[in-house]
C-alpha positions as a Markdown table, in Angstrom:
| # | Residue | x | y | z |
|---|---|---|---|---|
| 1 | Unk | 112.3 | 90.3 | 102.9 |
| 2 | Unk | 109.9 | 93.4 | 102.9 |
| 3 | Unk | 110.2 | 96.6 | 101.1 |
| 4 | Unk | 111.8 | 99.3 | 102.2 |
| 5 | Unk | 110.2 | 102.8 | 101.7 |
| 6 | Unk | 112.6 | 105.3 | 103.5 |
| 7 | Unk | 115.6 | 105.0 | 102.1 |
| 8 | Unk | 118.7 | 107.8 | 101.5 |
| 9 | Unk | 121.3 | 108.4 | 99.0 |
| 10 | Unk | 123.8 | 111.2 | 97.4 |
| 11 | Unk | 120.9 | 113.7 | 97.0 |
| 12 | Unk | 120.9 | 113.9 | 101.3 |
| 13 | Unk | 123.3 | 116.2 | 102.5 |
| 14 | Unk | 124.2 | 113.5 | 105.3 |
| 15 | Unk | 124.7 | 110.3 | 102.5 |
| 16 | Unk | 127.4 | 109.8 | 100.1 |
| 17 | Unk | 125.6 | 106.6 | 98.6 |
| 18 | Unk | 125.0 | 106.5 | 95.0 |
| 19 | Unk | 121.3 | 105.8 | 95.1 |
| 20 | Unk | 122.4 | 102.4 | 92.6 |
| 21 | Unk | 124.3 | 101.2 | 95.8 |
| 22 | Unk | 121.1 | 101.8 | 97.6 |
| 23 | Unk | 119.4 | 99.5 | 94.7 |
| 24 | Unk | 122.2 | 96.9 | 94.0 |
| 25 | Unk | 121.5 | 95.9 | 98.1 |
| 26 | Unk | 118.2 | 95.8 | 97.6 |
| 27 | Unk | 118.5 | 93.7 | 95.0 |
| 28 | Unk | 120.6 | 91.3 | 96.8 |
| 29 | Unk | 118.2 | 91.1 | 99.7 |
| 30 | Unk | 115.5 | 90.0 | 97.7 |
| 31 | Unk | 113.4 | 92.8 | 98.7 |
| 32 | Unk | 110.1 | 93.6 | 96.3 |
| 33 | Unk | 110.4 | 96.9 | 96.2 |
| 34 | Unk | 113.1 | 100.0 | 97.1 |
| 35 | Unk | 111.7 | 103.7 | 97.5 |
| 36 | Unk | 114.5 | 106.4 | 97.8 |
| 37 | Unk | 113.4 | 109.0 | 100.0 |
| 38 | Unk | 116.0 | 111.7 | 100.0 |
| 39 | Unk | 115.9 | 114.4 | 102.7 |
| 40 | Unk | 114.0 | 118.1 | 101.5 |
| 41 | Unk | 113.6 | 120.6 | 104.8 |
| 42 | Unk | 113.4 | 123.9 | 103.3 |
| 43 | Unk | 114.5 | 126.5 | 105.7 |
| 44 | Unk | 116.8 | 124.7 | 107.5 |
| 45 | Unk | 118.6 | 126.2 | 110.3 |
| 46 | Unk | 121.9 | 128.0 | 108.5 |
| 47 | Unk | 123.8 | 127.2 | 112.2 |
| 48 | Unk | 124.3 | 123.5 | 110.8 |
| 49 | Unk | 126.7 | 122.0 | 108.7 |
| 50 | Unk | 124.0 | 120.2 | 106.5 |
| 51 | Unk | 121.4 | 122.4 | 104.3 |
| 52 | Unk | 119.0 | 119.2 | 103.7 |
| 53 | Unk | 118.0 | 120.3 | 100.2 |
| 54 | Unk | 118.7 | 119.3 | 96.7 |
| 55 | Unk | 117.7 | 119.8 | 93.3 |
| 56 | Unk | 114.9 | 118.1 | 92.2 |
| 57 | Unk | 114.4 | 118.3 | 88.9 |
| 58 | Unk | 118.1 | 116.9 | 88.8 |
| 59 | Unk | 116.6 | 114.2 | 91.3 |
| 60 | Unk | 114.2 | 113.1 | 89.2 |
| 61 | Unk | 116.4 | 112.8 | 86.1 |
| 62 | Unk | 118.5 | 110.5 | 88.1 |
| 63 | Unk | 115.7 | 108.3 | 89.4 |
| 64 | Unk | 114.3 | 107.7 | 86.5 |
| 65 | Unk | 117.3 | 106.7 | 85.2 |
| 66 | Unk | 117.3 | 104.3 | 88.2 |
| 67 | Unk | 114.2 | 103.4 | 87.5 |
| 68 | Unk | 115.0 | 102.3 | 84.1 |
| 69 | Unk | 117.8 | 100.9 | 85.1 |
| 70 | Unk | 116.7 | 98.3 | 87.5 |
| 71 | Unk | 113.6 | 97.5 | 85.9 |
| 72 | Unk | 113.2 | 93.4 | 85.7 |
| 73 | Unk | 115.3 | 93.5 | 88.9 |
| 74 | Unk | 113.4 | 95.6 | 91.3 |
| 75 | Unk | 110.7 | 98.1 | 91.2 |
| 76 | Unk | 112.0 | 101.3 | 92.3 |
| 77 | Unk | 109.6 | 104.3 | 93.8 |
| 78 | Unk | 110.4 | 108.1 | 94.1 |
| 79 | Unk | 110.2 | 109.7 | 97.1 |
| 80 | Unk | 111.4 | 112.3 | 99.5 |
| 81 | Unk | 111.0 | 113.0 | 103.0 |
| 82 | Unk | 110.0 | 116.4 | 103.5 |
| 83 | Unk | 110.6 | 118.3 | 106.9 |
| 84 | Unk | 107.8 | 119.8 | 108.8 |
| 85 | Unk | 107.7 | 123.6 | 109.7 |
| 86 | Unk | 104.4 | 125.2 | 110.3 |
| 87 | Unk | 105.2 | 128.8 | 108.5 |
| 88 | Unk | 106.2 | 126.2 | 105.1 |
| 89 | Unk | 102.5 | 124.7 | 104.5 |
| 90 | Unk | 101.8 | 126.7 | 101.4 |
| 91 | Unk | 105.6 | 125.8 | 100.2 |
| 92 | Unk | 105.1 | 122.5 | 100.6 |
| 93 | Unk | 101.7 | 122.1 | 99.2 |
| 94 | Unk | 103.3 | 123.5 | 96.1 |
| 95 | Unk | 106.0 | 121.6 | 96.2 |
| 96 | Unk | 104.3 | 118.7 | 96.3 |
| 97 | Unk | 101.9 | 119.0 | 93.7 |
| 98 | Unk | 104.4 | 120.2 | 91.4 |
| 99 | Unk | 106.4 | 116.8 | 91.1 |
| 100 | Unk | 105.4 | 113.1 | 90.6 |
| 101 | Unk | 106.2 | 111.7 | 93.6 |
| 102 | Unk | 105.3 | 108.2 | 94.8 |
| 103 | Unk | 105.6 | 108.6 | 98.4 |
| 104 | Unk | 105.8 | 111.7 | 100.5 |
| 105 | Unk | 107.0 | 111.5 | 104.2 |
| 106 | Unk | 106.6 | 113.9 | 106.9 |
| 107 | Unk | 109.0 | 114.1 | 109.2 |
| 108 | Unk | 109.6 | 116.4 | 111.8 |
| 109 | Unk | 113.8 | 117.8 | 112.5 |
| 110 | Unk | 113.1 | 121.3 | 113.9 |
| 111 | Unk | 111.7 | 122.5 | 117.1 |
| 112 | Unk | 112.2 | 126.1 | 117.5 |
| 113 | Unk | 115.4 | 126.7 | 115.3 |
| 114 | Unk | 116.9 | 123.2 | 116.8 |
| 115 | Unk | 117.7 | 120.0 | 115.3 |
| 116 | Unk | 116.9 | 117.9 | 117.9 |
| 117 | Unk | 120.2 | 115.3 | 116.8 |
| 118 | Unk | 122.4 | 118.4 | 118.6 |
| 119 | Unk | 122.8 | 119.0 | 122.2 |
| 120 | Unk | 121.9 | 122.2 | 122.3 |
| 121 | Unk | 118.2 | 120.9 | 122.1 |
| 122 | Unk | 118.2 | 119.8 | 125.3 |
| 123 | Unk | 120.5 | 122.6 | 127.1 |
| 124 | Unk | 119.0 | 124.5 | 130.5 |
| 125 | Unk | 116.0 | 122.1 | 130.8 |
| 126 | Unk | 115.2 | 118.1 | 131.7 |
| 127 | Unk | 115.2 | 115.4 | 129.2 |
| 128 | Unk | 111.3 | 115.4 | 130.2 |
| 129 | Unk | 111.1 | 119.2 | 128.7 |
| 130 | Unk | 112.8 | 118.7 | 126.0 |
| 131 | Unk | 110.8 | 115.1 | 124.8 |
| 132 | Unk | 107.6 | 116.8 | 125.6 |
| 133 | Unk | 108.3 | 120.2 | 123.2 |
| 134 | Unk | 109.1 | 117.8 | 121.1 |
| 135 | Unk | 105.9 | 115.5 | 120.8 |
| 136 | Unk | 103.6 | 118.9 | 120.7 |
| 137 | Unk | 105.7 | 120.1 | 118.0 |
| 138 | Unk | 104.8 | 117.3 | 116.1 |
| 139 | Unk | 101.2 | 118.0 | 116.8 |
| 140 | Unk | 101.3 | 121.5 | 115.9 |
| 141 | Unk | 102.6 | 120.1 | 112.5 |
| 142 | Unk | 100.2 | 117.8 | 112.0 |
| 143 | Unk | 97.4 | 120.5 | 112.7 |
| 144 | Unk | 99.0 | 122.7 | 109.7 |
| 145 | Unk | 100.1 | 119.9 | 106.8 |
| 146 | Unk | 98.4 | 117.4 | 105.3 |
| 147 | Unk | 100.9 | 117.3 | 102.4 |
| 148 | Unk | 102.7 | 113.8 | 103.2 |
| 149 | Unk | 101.5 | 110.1 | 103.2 |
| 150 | Unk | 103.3 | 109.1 | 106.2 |
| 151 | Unk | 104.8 | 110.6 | 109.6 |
| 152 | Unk | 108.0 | 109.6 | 109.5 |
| 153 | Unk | 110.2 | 108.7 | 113.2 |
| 154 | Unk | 107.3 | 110.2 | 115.2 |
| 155 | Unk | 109.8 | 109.9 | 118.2 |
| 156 | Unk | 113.0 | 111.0 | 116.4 |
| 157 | Unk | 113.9 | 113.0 | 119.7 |
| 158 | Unk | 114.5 | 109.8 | 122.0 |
| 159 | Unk | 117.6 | 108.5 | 119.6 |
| 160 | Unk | 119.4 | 111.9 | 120.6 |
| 161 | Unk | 118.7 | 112.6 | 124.4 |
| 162 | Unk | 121.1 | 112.8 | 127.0 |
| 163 | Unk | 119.7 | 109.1 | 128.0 |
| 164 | Unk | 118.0 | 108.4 | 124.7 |
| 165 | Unk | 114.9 | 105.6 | 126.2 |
| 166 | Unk | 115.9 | 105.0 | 129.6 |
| 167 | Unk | 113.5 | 106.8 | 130.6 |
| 168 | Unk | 110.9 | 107.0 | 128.3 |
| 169 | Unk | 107.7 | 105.8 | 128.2 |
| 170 | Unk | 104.3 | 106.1 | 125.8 |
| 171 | Unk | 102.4 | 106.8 | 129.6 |
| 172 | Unk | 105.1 | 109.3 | 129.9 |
| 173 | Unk | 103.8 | 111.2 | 127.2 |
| 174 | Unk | 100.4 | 109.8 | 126.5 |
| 175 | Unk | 98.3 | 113.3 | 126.9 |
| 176 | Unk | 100.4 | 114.6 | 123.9 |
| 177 | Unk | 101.0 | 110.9 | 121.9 |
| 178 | Unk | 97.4 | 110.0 | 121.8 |
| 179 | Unk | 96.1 | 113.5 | 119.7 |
| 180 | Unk | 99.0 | 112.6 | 117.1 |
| 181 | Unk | 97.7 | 109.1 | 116.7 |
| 182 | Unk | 94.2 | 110.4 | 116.5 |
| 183 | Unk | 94.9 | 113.1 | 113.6 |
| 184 | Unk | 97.0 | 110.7 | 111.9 |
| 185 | Unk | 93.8 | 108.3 | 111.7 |
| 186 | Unk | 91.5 | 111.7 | 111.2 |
| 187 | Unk | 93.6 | 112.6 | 108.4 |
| 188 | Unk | 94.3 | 109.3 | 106.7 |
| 189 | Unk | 98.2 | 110.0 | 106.7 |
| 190 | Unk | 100.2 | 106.5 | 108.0 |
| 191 | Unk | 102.2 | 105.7 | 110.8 |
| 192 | Unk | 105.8 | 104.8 | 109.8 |
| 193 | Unk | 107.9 | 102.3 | 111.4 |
| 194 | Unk | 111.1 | 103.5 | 111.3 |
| 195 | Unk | 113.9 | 100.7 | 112.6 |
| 196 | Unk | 116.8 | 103.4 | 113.3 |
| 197 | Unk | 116.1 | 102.7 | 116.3 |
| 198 | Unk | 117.3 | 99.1 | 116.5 |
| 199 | Unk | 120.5 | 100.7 | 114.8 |
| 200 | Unk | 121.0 | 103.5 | 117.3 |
| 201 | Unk | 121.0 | 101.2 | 120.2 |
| 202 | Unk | 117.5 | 101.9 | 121.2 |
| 203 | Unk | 116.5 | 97.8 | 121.2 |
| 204 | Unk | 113.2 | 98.9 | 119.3 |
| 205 | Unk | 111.9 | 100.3 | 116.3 |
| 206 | Unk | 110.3 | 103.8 | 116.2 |
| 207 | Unk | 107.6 | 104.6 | 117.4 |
| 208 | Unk | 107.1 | 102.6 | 121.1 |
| 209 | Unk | 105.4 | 98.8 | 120.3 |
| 210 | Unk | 103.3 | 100.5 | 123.0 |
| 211 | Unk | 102.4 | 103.6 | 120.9 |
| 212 | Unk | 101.9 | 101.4 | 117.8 |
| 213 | Unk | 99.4 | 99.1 | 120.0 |
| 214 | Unk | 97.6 | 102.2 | 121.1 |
| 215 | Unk | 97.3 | 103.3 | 117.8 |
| 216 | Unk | 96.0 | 100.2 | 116.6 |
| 217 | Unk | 93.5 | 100.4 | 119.4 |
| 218 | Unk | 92.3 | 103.7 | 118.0 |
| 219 | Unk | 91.6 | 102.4 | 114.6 |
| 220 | Unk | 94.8 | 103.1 | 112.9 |
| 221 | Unk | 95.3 | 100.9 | 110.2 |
| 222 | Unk | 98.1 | 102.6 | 107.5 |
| 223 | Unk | 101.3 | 101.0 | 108.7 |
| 224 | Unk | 105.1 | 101.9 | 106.6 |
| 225 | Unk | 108.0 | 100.5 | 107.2 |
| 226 | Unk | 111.3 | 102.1 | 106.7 |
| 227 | Unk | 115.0 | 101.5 | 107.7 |
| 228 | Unk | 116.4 | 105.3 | 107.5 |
| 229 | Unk | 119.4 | 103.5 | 105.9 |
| 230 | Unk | 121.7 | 106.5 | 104.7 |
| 231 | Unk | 124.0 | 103.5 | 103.8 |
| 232 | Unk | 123.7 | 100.0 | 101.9 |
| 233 | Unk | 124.6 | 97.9 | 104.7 |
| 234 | Unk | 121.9 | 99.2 | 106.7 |
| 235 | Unk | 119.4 | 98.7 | 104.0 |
| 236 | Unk | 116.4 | 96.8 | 105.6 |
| 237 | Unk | 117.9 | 96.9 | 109.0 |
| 238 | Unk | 116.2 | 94.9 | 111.7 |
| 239 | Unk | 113.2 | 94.4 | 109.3 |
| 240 | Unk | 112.9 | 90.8 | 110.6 |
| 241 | Unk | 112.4 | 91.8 | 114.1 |
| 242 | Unk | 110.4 | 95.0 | 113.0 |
| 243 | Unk | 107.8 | 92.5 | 111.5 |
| 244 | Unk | 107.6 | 90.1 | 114.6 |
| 245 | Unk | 106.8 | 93.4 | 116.7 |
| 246 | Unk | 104.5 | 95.0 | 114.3 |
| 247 | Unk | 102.5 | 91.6 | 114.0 |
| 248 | Unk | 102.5 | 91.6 | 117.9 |
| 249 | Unk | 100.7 | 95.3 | 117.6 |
| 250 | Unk | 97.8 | 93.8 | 115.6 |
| 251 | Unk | 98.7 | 94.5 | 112.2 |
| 252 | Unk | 99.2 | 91.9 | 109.3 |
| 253 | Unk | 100.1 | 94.0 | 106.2 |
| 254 | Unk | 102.1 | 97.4 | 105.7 |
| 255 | Unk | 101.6 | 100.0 | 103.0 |
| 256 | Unk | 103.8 | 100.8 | 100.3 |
| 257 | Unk | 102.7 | 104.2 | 98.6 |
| 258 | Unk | 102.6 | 104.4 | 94.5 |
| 259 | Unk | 101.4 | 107.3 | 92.5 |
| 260 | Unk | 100.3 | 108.7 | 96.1 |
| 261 | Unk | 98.3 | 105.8 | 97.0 |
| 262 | Unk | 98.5 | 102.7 | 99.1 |
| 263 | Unk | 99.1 | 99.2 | 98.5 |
| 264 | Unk | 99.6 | 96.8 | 101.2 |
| 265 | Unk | 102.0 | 94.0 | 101.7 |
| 266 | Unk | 101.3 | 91.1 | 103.8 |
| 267 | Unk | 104.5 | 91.2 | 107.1 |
């Protein structure tokens, strides 16, 4: 089994799992390591039922406590997935040079006021419109922060669209895909594979095989791997199949981030 380094619990506004639950699986799947990842997007849209924020000095009382609690079972990392605005760069910076995190992913949720998991995203325009605002979004991101070790779900719209990947493509959206993967590489920041997808009915992993060849081809190197699990029994979801496709994209080993800094794991 391989690590799994995005990972939920209680301190997400959209989990209810004590982050031991998270562990006790983990344990149990023979996995070599569990980072917790809870969700932090500061400036949320009020509109929506979740705030996505939580204390984190409180956080980090409790994960150490994990920590100590597991150790001879399973290594356990601390980290948080932070969500990308462009006016928050200086807030984040802060942020993240204030606490001792392991592992910092970047993930983008808001486009214009909208979480893109709501219909209202993709009201008065094509699924086309909506996909491509999306992608340049994250671009527009990536330009501003260079706060996080890893770009979490970089196609987190196509699990919500009206017809989620019927219709999508990485040629579809290659003249906005391709400056992600090259800033990514530019700025040293990994590539998460993200297996929600698998879970949401999508039959692959996030991002595209396709876009995780083309980075590849580009030079990209820094592969994560994450299940999103906001719940035990996903916990390592699909990682079996994850590895077979990642392997087939010309990687051999995936990243797992401690103190900040990479160490790689053979798939």
């Amino acid at each position: 089994m391989l690590a799994d380094t995005h990972v939920h619990s209680q301190f997400s506004s959209d989990s209810q799992t004590p982050a031991g639950s998270q562990a006790d699986r983990a344990v149990s799947l023979d996995m070599p390591l569990l980072c917790i990842t809870d969700h932090q997007d500061f400036d949320f849209p009020p509109q929506y039922e979740h705030s996505f924020t939580f204390d984190t000095d409180r956080y980090f009382d409790d994960m150490l406590r994990l920590k100590s609690a597991y150790s001879g079972r399973i290594p356990i990392r601390i980290g948080v997935e932070l969500g990308l605005m462009p006016h928050l760069k200086e807030r984040l910076e802060d942020y993240t040079e204030s606490y001792p995190f392991d592992y910092v992913i970047g993930s983008v949720h808001i486009v214009r006021d909208m979480d893109p998991y709501y219909s209202n995203f993709y009201e008065g325009r094509t699924e086309t419109e909506a996909y491509r605002e999306y992608f340049q979004c994250v671009y527009d991101n990536l330009k501003v922060h260079s706060c996080f070790d890893a770009l979490g779900h970089l196609d987190y719209v196509v699990r919500y669209g009206p017809h989620k990947n019927q219709n999508y493509s990485y040629e579809q959206y290659r003249d906005l895909i391709d400056p992600i993967l090259e800033l990514l590489i530019q700025k040293q920041i990994a590539l998460e594979c993200n297996t929600a997808g698998l879970k949401y009915g999508l039959g692959t992993i996030h991002p595209l095989p396709t876009i995780l060849t083309r980075y590849r081809q580009l030079g990209g190197e820094l592969i994560t791997l994450g299940s999103d699990a906001h719940k035990p029994e996903h916990l390592g979801y699909g990682f079996a199949e994850a590895a077979k496709i990642i392997k087939a994209c010309g990687f051999t080993e995936y990243a797992v981030f401690e103190k900040r800094r990479p160490v790689f794991y053979p798939l």
